[in-house]
Backbone as CSV, one residue per row, in Angstrom:
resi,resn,N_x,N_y,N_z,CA_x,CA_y,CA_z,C_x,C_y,C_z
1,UNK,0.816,-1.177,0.000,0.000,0.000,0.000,0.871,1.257,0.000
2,UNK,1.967,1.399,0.309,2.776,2.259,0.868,3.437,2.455,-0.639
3,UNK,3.623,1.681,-1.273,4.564,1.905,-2.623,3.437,2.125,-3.508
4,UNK,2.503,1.612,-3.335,1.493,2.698,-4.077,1.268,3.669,-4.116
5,UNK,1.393,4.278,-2.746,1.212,5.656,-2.396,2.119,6.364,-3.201
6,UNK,3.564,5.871,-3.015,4.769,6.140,-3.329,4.771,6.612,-4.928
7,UNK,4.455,5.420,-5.924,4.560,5.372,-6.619,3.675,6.464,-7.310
8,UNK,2.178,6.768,-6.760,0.844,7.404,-7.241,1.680,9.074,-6.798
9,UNK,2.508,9.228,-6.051,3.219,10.611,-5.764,3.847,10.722,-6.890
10,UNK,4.964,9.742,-7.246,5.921,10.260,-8.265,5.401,10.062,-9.692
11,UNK,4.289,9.680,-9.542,3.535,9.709,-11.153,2.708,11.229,-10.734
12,UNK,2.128,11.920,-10.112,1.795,12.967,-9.560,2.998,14.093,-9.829
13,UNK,3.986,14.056,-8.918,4.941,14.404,-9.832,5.903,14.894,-11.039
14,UNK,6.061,13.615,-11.961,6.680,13.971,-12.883,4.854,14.503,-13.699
15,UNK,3.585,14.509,-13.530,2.379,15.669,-13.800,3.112,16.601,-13.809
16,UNK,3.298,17.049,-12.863,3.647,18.655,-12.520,4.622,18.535,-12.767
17,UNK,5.868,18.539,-13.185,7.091,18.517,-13.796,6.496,19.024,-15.490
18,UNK,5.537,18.095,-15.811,5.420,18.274,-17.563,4.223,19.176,-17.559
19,UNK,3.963,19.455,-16.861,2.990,20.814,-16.689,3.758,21.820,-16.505
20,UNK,4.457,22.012,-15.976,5.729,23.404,-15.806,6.411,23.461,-16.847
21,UNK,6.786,22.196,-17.303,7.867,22.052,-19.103,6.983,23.159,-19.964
22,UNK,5.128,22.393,-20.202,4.392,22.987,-21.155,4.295,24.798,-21.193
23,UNK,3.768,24.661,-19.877,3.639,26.417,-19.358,4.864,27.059,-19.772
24,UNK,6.306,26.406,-19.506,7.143,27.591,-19.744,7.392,27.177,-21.365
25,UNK,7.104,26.226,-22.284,6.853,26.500,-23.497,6.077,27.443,-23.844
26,UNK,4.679,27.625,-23.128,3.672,29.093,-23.584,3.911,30.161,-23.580
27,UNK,5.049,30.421,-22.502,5.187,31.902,-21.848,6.275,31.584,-22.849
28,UNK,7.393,31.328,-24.001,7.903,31.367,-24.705,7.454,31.748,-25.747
29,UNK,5.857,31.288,-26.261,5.345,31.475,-27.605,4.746,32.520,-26.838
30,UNK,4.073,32.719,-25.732,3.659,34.613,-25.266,4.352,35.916,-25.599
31,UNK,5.774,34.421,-25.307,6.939,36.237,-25.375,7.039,36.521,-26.650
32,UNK,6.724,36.185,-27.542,6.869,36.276,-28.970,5.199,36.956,-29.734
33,UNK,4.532,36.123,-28.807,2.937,36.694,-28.782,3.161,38.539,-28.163
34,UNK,4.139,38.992,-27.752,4.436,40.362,-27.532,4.885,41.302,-28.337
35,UNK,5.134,40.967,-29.516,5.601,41.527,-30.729,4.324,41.950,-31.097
36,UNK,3.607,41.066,-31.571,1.850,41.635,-31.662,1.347,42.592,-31.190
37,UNK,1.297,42.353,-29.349,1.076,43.512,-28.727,1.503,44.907,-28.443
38,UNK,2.919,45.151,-28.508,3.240,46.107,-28.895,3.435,46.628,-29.920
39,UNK,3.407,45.901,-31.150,3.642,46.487,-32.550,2.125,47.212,-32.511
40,UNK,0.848,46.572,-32.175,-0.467,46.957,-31.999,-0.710,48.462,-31.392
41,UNK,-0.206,48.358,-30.257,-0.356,49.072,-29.442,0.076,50.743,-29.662
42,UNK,1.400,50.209,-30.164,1.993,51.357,-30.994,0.955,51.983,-32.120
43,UNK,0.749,50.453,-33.187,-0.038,51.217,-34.125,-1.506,51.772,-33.914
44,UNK,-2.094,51.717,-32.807,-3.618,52.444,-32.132,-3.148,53.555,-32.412
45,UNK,-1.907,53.908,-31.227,-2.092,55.497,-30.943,-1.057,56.198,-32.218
46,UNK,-0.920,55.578,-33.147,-0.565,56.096,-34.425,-1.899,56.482,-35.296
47,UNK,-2.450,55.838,-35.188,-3.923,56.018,-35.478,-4.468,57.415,-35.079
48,UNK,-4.610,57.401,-33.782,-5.430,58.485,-33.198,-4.308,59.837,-33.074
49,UNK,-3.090,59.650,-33.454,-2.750,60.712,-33.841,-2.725,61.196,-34.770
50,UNK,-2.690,60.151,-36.287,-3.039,60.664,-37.389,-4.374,61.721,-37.426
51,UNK,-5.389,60.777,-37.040,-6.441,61.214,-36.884,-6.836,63.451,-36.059
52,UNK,-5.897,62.935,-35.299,-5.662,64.563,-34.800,-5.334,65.247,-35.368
53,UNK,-3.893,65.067,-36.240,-3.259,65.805,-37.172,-4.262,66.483,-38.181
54,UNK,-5.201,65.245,-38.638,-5.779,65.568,-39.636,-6.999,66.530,-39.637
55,UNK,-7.718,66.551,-38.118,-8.416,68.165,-37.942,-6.958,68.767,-37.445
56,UNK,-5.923,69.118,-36.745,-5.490,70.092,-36.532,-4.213,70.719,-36.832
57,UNK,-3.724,69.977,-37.914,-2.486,69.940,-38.605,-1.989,71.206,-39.402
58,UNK,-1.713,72.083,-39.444,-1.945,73.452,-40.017,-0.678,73.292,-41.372
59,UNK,-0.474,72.373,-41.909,0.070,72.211,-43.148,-1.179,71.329,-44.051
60,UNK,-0.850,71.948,-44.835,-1.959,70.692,-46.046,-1.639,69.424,-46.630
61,UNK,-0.107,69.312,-46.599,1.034,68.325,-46.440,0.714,67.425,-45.311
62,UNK,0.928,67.741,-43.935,0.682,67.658,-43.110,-0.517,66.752,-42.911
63,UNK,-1.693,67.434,-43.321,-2.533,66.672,-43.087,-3.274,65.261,-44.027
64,UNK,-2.123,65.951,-44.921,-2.612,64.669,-46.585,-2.139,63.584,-45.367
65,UNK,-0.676,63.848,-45.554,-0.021,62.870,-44.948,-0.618,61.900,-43.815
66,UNK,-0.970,62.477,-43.033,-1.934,61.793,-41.662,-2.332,60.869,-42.251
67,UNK,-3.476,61.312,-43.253,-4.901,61.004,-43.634,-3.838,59.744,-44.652
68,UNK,-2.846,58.976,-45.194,-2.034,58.377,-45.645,-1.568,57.036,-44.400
69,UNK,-1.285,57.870,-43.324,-0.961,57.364,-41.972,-2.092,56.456,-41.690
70,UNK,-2.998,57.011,-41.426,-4.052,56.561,-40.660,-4.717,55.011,-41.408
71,UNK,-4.664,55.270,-42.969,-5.158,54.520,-43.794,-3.380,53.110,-44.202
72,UNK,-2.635,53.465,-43.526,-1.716,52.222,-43.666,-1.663,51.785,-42.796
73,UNK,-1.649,52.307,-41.742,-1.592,51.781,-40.279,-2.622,50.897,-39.622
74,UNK,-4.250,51.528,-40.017,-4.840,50.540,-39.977,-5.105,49.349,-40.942
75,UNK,-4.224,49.445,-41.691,-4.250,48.052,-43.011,-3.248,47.064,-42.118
76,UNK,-2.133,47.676,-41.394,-0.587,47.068,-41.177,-1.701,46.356,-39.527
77,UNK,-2.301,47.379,-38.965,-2.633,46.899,-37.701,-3.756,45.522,-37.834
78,UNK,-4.381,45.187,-39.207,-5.368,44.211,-38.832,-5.115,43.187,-39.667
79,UNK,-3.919,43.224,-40.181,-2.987,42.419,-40.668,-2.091,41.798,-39.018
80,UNK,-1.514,42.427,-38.372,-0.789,42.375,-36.601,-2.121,41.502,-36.166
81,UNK,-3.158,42.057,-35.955,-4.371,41.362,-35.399,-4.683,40.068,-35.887
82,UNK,-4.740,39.824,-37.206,-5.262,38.382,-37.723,-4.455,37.526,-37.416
83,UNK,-3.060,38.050,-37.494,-1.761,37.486,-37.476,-1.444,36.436,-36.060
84,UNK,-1.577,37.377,-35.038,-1.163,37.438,-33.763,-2.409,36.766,-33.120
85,UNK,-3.798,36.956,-33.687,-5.255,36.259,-32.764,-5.681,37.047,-32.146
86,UNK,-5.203,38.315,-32.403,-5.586,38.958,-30.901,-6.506,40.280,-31.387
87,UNK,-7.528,40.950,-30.544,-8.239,42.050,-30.896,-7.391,43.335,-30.574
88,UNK,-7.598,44.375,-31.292,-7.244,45.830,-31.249,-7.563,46.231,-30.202
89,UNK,-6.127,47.061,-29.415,-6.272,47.366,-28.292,-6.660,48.743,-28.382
90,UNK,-7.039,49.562,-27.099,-6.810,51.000,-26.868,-5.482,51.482,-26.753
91,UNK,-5.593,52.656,-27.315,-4.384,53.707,-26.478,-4.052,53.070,-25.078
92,UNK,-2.936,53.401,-24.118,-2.822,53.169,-23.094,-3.153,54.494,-22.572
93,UNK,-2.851,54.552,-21.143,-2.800,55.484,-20.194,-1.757,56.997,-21.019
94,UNK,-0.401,56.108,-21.232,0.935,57.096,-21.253,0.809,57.418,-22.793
95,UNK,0.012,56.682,-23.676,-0.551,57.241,-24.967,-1.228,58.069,-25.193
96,UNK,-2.472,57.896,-24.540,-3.135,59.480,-24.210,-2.772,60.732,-23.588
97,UNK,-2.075,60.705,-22.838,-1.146,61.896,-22.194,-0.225,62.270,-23.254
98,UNK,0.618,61.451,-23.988,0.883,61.968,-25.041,0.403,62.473,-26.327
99,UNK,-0.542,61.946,-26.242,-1.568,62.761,-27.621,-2.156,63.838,-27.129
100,UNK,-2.286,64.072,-25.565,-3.240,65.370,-25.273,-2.248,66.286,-25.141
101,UNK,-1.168,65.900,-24.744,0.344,66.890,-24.823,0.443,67.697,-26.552
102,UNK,0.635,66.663,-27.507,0.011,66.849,-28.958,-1.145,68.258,-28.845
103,UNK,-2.279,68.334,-28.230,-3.218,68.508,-29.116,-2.841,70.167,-27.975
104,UNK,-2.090,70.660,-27.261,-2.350,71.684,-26.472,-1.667,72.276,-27.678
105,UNK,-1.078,72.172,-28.473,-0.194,72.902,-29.480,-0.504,73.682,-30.377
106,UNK,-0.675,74.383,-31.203,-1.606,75.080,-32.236,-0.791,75.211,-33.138
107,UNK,-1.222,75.403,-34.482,-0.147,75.971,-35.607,1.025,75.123,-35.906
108,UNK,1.719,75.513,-36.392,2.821,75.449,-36.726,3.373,75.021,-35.605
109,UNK,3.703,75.226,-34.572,4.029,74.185,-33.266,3.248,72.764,-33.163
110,UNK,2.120,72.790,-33.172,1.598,71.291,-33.119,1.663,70.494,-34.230
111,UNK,2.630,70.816,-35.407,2.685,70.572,-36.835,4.205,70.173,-36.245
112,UNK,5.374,70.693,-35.756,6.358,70.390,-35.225,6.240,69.724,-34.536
113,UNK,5.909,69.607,-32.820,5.278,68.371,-31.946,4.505,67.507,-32.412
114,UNK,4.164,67.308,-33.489,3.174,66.116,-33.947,4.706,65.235,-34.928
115,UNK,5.356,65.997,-35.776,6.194,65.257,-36.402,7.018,64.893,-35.899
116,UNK,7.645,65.507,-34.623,8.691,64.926,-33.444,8.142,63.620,-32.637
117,UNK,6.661,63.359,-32.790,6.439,62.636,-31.888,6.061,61.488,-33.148
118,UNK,5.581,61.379,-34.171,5.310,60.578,-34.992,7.171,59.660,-35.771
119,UNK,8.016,60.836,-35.253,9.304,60.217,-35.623,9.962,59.536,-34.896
120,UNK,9.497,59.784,-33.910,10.334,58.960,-32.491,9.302,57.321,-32.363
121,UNK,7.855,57.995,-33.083,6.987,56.122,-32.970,7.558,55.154,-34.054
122,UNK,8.009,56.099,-34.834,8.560,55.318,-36.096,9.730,54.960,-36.246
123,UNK,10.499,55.346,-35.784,11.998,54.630,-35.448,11.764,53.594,-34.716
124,UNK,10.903,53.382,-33.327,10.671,52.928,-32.281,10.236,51.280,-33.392
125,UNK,9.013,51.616,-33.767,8.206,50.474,-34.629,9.279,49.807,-35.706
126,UNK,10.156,50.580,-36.174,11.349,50.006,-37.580,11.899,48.857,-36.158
127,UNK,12.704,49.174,-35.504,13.397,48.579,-34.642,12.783,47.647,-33.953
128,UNK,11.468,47.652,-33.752,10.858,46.313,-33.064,10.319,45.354,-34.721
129,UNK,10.472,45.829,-35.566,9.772,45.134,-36.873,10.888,44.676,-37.290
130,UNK,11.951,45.060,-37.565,13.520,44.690,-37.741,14.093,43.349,-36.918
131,UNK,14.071,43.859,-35.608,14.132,42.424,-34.727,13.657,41.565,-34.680
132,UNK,12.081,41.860,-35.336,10.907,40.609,-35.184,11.663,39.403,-36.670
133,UNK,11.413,40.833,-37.423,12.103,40.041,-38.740,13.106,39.041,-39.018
134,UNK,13.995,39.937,-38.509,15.526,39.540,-38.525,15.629,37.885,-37.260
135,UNK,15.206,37.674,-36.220,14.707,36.828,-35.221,13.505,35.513,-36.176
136,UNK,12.824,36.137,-36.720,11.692,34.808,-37.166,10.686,34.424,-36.442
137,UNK,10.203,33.833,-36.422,9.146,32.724,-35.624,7.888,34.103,-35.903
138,UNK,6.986,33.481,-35.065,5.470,34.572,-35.228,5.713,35.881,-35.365
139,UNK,5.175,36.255,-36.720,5.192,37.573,-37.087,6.223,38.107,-37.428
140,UNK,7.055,37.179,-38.415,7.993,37.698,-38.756,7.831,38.118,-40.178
141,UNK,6.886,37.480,-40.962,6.016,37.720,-42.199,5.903,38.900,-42.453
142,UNK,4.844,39.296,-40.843,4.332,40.880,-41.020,5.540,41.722,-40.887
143,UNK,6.109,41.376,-39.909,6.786,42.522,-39.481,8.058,42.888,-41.032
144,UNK,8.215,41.987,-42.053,9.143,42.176,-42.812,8.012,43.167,-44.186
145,UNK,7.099,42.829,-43.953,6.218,43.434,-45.149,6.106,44.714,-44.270
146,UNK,5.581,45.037,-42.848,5.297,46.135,-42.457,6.847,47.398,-42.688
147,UNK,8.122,46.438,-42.902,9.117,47.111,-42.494,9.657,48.284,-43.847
148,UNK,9.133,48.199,-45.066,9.043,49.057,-46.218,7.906,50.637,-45.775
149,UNK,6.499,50.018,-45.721,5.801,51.012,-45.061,6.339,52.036,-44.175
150,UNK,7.023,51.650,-43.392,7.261,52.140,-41.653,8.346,53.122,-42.055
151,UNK,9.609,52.700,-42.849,10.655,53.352,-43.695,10.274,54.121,-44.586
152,UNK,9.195,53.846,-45.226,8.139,55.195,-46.427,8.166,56.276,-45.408
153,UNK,7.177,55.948,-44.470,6.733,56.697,-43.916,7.566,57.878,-42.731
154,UNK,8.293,57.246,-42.338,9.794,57.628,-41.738,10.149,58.688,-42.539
155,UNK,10.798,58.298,-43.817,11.697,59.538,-45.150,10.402,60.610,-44.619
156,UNK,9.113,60.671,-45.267,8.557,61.464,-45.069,8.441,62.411,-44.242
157,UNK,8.532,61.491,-43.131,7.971,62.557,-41.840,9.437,63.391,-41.800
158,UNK,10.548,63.245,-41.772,11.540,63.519,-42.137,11.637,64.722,-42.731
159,UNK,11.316,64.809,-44.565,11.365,65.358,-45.139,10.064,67.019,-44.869
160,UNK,9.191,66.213,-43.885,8.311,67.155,-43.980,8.813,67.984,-42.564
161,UNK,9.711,67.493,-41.781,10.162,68.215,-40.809,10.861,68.817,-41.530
162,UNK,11.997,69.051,-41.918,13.297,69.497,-42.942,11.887,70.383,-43.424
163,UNK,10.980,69.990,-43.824,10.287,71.956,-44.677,9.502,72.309,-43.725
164,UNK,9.165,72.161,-42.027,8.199,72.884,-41.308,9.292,74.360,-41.247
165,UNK,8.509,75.181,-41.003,8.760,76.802,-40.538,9.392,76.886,-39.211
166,UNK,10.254,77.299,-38.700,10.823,77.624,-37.465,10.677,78.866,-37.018
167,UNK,10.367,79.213,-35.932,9.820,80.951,-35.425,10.658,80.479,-34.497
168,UNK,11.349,82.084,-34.302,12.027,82.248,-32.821,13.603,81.597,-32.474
169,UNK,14.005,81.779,-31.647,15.438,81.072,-30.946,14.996,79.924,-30.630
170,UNK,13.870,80.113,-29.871,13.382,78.390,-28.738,12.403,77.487,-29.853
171,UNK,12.601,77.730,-31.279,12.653,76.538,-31.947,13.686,76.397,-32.661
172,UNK,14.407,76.409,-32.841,15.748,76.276,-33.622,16.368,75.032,-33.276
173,UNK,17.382,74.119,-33.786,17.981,73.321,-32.733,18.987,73.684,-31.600
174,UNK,19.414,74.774,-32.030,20.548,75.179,-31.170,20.186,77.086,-31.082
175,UNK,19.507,77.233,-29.878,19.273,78.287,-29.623,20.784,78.897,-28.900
176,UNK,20.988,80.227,-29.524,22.106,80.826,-29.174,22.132,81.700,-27.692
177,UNK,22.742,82.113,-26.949,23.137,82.774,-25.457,22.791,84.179,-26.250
């Protein structure tokens, strides 16, 4: 009776042994299931900033462009979604604070703060689409097709900084004493 017991433990046991193997196989395909989520996540509040730009963008450039943004991003994002299984998230918390930071701006300043902040998501997104790529396994498909787009769109924002208007010393890059 006793080696039954014995035995009914270590078959109990090596259970939970191959239950911990499986789980930390999942949280392996999760961590990779995170490329999704942040490539996503990113592309929401790319979204809803396009979307801003495009009522308050005070270039006409500017706002083509958005309205360009908005319409690749959500092609690239439900392409991430089908991909990955997963539904479209919200903005976060620290996304919205940054878009409402965005929207206190007017003019020609929120035409500057909108392209400073759309260049820093887009470097951000090349570099997680690059790694995904360059790495393989889930979503490496997308992330190599998304990685032309993301670089379009990059030159641009670029180029359209290089022609915004600068007023004053305290926009310049190097304000003088």
């Amino acid at each position: 009776m006793i080696f039954k017991a014995i035995r009914l433990a270590m078959l109990a046991g090596a259970g939970v042994a191959a239950w911990k193997a499986f789980k930390n196989r999942q949280g392996s395909t999760q961590a990779s299931g995170s490329f999704f989520e942040r490539a996503l996540q990113g592309g929401v509040a790319d979204i809803e900033a396009a979307r801003s730009a495009q009522l308050r963008g005070a270039s006409a450039e500017l706002r083509r462009f958005a309205q360009q943004l908005e319409h690749d991003h959500g092609q690239l994002n439900q392409r991430l979604a089908d991909a990955g299984g997963i539904e479209l998230p919200e903005p976060d918390d620290r996304q919205r604070k940054a878009l409402h930071a965005l929207d206190e701006h007017q003019g020609a300043a929120y035409d500057r703060a909108w392209l400073r902040h759309m260049a820093r998501g887009h470097a951000s997104a090349i570099r997680l689409c690059q790694r995904r790529a360059d790495a393989g396994g889930p979503g490496a498909g997308v992330a190599s097709e998304a990685l032309s787009t993301l670089r379009d769109h990059a030159r641009t924002l670029d180029e359209l900084r290089r022609a915004s208007p600068r007023t004053g010393a305290a926009q310049s890059p190097r304000a003088t004493a």
